[in-house]
C-alpha positions in Angstrom: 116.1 -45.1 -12.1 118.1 -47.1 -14.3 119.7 -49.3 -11.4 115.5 -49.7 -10.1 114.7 -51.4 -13.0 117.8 -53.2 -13.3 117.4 -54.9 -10.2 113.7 -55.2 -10.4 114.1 -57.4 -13.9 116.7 -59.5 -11.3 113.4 -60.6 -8.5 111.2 -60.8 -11.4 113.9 -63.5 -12.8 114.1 -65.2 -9.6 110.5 -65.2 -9.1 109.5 -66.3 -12.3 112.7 -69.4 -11.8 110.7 -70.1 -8.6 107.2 -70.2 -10.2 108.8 -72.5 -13.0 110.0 -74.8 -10.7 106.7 -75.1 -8.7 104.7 -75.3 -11.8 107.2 -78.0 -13.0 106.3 -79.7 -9.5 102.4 -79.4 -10.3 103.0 -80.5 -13.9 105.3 -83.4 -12.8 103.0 -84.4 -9.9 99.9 -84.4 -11.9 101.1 -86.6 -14.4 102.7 -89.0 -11.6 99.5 -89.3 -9.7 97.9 -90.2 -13.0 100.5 -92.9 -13.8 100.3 -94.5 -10.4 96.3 -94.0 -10.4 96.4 -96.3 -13.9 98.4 -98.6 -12.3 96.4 -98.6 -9.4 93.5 -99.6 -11.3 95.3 -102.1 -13.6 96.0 -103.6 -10.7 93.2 -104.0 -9.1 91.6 -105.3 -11.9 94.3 -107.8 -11.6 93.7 -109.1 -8.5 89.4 -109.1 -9.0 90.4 -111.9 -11.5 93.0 -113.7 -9.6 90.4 -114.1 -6.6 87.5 -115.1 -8.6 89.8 -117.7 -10.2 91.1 -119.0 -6.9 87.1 -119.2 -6.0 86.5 -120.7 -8.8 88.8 -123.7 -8.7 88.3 -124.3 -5.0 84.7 -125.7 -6.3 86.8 -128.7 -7.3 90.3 -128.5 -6.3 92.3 -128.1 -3.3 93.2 -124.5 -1.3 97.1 -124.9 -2.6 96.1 -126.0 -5.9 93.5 -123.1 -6.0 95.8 -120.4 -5.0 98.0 -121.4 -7.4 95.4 -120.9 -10.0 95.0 -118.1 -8.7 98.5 -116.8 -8.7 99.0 -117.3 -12.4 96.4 -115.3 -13.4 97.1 -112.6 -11.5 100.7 -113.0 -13.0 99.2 -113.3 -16.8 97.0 -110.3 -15.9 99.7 -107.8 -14.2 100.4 -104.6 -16.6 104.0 -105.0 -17.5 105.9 -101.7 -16.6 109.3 -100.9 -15.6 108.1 -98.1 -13.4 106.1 -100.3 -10.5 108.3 -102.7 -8.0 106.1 -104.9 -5.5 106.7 -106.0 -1.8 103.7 -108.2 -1.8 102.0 -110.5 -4.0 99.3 -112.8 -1.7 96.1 -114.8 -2.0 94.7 -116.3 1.0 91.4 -118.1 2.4 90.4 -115.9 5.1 87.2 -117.4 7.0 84.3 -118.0 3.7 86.4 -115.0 1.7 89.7 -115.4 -0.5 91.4 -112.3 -0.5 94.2 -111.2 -2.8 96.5 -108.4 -2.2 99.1 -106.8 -4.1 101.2 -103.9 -2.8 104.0 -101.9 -4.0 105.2 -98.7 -5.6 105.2 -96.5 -8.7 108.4 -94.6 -9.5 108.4 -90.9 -10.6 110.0 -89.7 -13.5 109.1 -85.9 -13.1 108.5 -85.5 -9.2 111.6 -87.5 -8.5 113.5 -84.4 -9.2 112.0 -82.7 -6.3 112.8 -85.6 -3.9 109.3 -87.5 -4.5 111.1 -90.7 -6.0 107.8 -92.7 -5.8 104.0 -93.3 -4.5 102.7 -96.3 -2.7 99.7 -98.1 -3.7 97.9 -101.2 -2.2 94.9 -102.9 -3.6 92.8 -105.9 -2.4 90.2 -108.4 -3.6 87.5 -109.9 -1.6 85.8 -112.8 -2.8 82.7 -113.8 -0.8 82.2 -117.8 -0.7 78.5 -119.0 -0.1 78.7 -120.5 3.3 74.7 -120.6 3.8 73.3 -124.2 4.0 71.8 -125.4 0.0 68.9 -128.0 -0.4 68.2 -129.0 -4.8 66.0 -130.8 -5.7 66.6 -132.8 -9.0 63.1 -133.5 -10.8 64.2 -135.7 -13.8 62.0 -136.7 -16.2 62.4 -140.7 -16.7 59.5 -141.1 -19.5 60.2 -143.7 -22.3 60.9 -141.4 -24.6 64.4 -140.6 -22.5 65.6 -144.3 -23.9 66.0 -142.7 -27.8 69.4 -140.9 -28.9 71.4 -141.8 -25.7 69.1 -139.0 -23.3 69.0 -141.5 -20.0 72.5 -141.9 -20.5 73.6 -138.3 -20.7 71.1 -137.5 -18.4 72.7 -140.1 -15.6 76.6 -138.7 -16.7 74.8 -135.1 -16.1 73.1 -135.6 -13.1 76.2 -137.0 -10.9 78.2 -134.4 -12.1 76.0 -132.1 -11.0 76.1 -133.8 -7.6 79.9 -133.5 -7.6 80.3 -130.0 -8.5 77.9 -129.2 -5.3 79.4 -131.2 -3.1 82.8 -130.8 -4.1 82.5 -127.2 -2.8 83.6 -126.2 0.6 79.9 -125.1 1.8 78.1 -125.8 5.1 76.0 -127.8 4.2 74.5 -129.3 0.9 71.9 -131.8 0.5 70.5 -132.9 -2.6 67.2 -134.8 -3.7 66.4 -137.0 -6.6 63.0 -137.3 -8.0 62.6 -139.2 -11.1 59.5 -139.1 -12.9 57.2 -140.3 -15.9 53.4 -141.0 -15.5 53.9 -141.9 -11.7 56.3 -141.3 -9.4 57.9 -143.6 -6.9 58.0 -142.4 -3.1 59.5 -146.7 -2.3 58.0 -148.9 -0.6 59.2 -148.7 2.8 56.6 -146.3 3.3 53.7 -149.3 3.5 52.0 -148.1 6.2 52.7 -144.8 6.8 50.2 -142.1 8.2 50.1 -140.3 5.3 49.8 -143.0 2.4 46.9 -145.2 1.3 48.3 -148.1 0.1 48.1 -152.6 0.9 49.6 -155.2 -0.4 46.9 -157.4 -2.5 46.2 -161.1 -2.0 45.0 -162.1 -6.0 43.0 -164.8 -5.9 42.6 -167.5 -8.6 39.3 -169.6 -7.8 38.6 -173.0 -8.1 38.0 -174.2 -11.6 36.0 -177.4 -12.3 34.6 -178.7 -15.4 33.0 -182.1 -16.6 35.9 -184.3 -18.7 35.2 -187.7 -20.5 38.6 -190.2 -21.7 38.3 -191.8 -25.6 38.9 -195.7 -24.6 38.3 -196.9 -27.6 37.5 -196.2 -31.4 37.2 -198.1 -34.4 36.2 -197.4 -38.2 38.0 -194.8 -38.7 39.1 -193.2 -41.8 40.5 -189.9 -43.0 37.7 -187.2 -44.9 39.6 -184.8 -47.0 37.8 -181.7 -47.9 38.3 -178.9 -50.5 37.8 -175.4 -49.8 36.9 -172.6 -52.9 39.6 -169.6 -53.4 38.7 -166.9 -50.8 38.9 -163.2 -51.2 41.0 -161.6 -48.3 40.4 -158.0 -48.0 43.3 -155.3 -46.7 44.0 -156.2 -43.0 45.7 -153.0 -41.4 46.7 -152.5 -37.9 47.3 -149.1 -36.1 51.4 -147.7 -35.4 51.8 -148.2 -31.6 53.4 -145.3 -29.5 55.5 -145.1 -26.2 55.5 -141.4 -24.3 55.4 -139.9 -28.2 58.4 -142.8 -29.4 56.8 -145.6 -32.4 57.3 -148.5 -31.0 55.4 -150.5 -33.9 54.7 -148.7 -37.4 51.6 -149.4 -38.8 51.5 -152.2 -41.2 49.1 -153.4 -43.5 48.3 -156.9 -45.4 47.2 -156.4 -49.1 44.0 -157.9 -50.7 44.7 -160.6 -51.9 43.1 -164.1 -53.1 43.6 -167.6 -50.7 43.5 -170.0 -53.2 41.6 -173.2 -53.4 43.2 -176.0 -50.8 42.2 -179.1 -49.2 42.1 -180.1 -45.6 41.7 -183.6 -44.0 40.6 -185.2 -40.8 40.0 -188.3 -38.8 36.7 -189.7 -39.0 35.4 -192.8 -36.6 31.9 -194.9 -36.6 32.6 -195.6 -33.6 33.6 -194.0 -30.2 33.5 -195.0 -26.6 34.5 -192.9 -23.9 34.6 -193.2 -19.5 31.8 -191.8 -17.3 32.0 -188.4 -17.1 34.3 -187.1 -14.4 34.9 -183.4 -12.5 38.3 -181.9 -13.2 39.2 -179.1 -10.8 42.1 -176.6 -10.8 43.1 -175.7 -7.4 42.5 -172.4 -5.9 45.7 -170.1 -6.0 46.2 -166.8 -3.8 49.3 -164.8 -4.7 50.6 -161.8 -2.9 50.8 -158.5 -5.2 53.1 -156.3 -3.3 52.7 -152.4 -3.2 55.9 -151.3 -5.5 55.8 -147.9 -4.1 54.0 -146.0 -7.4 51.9 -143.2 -6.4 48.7 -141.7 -8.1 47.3 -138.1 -7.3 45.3 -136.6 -4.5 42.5 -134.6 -5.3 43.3 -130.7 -6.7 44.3 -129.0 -4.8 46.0 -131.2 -2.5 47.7 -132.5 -5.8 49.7 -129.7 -6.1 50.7 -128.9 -2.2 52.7 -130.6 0.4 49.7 -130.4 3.7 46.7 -131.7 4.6 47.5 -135.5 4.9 44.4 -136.2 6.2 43.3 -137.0 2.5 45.9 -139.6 1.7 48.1 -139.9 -0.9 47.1 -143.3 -2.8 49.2 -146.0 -3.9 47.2 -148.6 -6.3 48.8 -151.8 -6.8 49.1 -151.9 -10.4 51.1 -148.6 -11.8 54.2 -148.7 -13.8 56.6 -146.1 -12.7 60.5 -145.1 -12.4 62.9 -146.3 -9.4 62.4 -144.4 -6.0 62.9 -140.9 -5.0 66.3 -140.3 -3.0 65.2 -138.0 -0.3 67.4 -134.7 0.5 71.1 -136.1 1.8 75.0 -135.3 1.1 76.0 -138.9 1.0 77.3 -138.5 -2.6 77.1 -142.4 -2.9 73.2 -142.5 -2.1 72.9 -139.9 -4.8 74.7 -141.8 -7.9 73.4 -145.2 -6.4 69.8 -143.3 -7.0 70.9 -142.0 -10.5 72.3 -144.7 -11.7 69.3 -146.7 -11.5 66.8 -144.9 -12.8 65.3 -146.2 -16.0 62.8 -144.9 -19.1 59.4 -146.2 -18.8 56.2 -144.8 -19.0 54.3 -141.6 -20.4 54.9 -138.1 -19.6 52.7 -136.3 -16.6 54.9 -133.3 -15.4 52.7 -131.7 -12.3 53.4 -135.3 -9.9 57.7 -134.9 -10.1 56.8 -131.0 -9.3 54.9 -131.7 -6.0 57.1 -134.9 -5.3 60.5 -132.8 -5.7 58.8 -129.7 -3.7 57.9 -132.5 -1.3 61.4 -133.6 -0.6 62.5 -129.6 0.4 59.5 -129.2 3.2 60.9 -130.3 6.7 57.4 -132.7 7.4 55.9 -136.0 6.3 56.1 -137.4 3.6 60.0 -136.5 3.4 61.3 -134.1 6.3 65.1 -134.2 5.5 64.7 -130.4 4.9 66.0 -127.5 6.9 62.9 -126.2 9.1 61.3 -123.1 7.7 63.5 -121.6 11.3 66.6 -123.4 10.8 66.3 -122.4 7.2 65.8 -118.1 8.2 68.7 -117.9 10.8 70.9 -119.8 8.7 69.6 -118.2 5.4 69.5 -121.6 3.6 68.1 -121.2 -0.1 66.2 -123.8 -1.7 66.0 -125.0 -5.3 64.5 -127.4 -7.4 65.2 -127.8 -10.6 63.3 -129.6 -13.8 64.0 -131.7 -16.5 61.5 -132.6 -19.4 62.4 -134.3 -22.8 58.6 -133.8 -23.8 55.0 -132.6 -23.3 52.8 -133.7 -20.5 51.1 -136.7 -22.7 48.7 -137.7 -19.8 46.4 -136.0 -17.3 44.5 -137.2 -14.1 41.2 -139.2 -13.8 39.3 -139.3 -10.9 37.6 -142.1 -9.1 36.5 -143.4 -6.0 39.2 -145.2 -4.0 38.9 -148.8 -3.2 40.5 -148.6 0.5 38.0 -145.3 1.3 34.6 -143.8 0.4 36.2 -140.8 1.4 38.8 -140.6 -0.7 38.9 -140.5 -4.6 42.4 -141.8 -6.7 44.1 -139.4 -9.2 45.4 -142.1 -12.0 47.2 -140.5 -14.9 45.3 -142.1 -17.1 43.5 -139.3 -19.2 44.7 -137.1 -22.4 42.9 -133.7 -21.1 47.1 -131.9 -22.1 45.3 -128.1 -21.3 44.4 -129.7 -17.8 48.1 -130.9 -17.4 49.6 -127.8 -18.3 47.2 -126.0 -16.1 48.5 -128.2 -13.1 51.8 -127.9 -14.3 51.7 -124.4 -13.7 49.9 -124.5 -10.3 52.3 -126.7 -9.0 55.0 -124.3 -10.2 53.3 -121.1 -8.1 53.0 -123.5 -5.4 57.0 -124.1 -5.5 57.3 -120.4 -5.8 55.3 -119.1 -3.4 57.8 -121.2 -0.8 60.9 -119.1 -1.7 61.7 -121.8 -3.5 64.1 -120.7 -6.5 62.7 -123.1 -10.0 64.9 -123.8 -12.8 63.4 -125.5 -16.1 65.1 -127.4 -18.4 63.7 -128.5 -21.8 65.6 -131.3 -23.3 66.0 -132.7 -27.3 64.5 -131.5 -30.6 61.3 -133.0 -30.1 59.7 -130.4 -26.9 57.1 -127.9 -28.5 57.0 -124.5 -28.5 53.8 -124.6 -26.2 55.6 -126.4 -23.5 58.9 -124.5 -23.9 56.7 -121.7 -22.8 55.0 -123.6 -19.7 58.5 -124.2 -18.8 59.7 -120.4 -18.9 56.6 -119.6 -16.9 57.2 -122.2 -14.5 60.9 -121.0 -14.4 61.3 -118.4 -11.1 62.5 -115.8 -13.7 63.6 -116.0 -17.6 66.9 -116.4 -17.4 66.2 -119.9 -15.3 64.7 -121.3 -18.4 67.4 -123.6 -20.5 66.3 -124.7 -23.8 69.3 -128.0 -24.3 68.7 -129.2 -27.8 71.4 -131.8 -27.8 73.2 -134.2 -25.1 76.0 -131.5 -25.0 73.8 -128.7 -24.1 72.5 -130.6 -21.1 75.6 -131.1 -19.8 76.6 -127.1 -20.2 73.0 -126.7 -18.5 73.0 -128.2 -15.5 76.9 -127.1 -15.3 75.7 -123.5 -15.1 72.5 -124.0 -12.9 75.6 -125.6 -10.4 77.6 -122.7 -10.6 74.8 -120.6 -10.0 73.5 -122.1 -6.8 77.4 -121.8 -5.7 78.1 -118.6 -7.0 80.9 -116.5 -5.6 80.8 -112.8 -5.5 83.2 -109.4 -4.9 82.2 -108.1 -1.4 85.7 -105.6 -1.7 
């Protein structure tokens, strides 16, 4: 019995070393799996920077000069452990994705003693590149009130750089528009003629003006009359402040009451004059040609706030003040900073015409058919945008009358201060834009845009987040920064 249990106590001692040594294997493996899972995950975090960092500098740099960007981050972002050796480190432009990779192994302290000295591990990054074909539209507001506190300036430094951070990236295609505004806009004057505009260029005519003359030949007995004048009471004389697009111009001054005092004038007087026959002295008629300078007044509502129906012409008057031309949708970078470097602050604020005229330029028909077709634009899934930039309120609204060229038309000048009826329009306009698929971004600039049309310009915006309130020149130029690197916007597609 004795010897039984003796040697029973021996298999329960070799059992129980067995069951040790696989629990030690369970133990140990457990705890190896969970290093190498951490350092799975550390590294795969790792690489999701390295490739969005490579993305994000081939916006503006070169692939080499990229990947190296994107090299040193995922260098500064590796976990730093003795217990992981890699055979691969890579980032590389595959097609419109950059993917990184990093591959190695994790060595095991407790499973190593059981012959499992380490685990493999791979991870990857995918970073997808926009390559669908972009057209922005750039509705800037050029009102006077831009010409205070350096705003055209910032405004022109913001908007090329804009143009350089899309074009600078390696898309299919990117065409951008330029539509400054104030009261008018200006579509240029190339378009004289055109099917779709009612405009002329006007001959002014100066008439013939006569009148009866008669020459002094002679006089004689002549003398000078002196005569005194009383002191005079002058009452206060005041005249009005005179405003530009909301900007004084002239403050209002005012003369005090005060007392002329007591003075004496003197004149020639003769006993005798004699003059020549009376004679006729004409001024010759003058014509002069007043050219069309390309300024453009409203259609009436709705047509005012759509892009069809041409049939009811867009008018052109002969005698608005408004900014330098629109620069229809194109890539040619030059063209675009040629446009933005001449634009210039003039005129009052009325928001709803850049809207239409900056929707305008992204519709593939007259008056500007640079755009994609609405086919072209599905079977490439191109996106459209149009951004816009106000510095103020709308401080002028439309005015209808009867159009000199047509009985059947009527002419939309800006001319009136109904602000409910521009904000209305403003909004219209804005559902118009929308309704197209046509992604809005708003952008109130300065300390001097109320609250009331901060919130038009949210509403207009195609969602909340599109809405940029830049108080200073600085914040502009963050603004339209991020709206660029929005439209361009790389994403993870691992």
């Amino acid at each position: 019995m004795f010897r039984f249990f003796k040697n029973a106590a021996g298999n329960v001692a070799v059992t129980f070393a067995l069951l040790v040594f696989v629990l030690l294997g369970v133990a140990g493996g457990a705890v190896d799996y969970t290093r190498v899972i951490n350092v799975r995950s550390d590294y795969q975090e790792a690489v999701d920077t390295a490739a969005f960092a490579a993305a994000i500098a081939y916006k503006k740099k070169s692939w080499e000069a990229s990947k190296q960007v994107g090299l040193d981050y995922l260098n500064a972002q590796s976990p730093e452990t003795a217990s992981v050796r890699l055979s691969k480190v890579e980032i590389k432009l595959d097609n419109d994705s950059i993917v990184a990779t990093v591959r190695g192994e994790s060595t095991n302290s407790l499973l190593s003693a059981i012959g499992f000295g380490s685990f493999d591990f791979e991870v990857k990054s995918f970073v997808k590149m926009p390559d669908y074909p972009i057209e922005v539209a750039m509705v800037l507001d050029n009102t006077f009130s831009m010409s205070v506190d350096g705003k055209i300036g910032t405004l022109k430094t913001t908007a090329k750089e804009f143009v350089d951070t899309l074009l600078n990236h390696d898309l299919s295609d990117v065409k951008i528009s330029v539509v400054p505004f104030a009261q008018y806009v200006n579509v240029g004057s190339q378009f004289l003629g055109a099917s779709w505009l009612e405009a002329a260029n006007d001959i002014k005519i100066t008439p013939r003006q006569c009148s009866m003359k008669q020459d002094v030949i002679s006089k004689s007995g002549c003398r000078i009359e002196y005569t005194n004048h009383p002191a005079q009471d002058v009452p206060e004389q005041c005249t009005a402040a005179v405003y530009n697009d909301g900007v004084l111009i002239k403050p209002a001054t005012c003369e005090p009451a005060h007392t002329k005092p007591a003075h004496t004038t003197s004149g020639e007087v003769c006993s005798n004059i004699e003059y020549s026959a009376p004679y006729e002295s004409c001024q010759p008629e003058k014509r002069e040609t007043v050219y069309w300078n390309g300024c453009v007044a409203s259609r009436p509502n709705p047509l005012n706030t759509n892009d069809n129906d041409y049939s009811r012409k867009v008018p052109g008057p002969n005698n608005l003040v408004c900014p330098s031309p629109i620069s229809p949708l194109t890539s040619d970078r030059n063209k675009l900073k040629t446009a933005i470097n001449n634009m210039v602050a003039v005129g009052n604020t009325y928001i709803p015409q850049g809207i239409v005229w900056g929707y305008r330029t992204l519709t593939n028909k007259q008056p500007f058919d640079q755009a994609l077709s609405d086919g072209q634009r599905a079977s490439k899934k191109g996106r459209r945008y149009l951004i816009v930039m106000t510095d103020g309120m709308n401080s002028r609204s439309p005015v209808y009358t009867r159009d000199v060229f047509s009985s059947k038309n009527e002419v939309g000048l800006h001319t009136g201060s109904n602000i409910s009826l521009a904000d209305d329009l403003t909004l219209d306009t804005c559902n118009v834009v929308k309704s197209e698929n046509i992604e809005v971004y708003t952008v109130s600039f300065g300390n001097d845009v109320d609250a009331s049309t901060k919130q038009m310009l949210r509403t207009c915006a195609s969602k909340p987040e599109n809405y940029f309130d830049a108080a200073t020149n600085n914040d502009l130029v963050s603004t339209f920064q991020s709206i660029a690197d929005s439209i361009v916007t790389v994403y993870l597609s691992r």
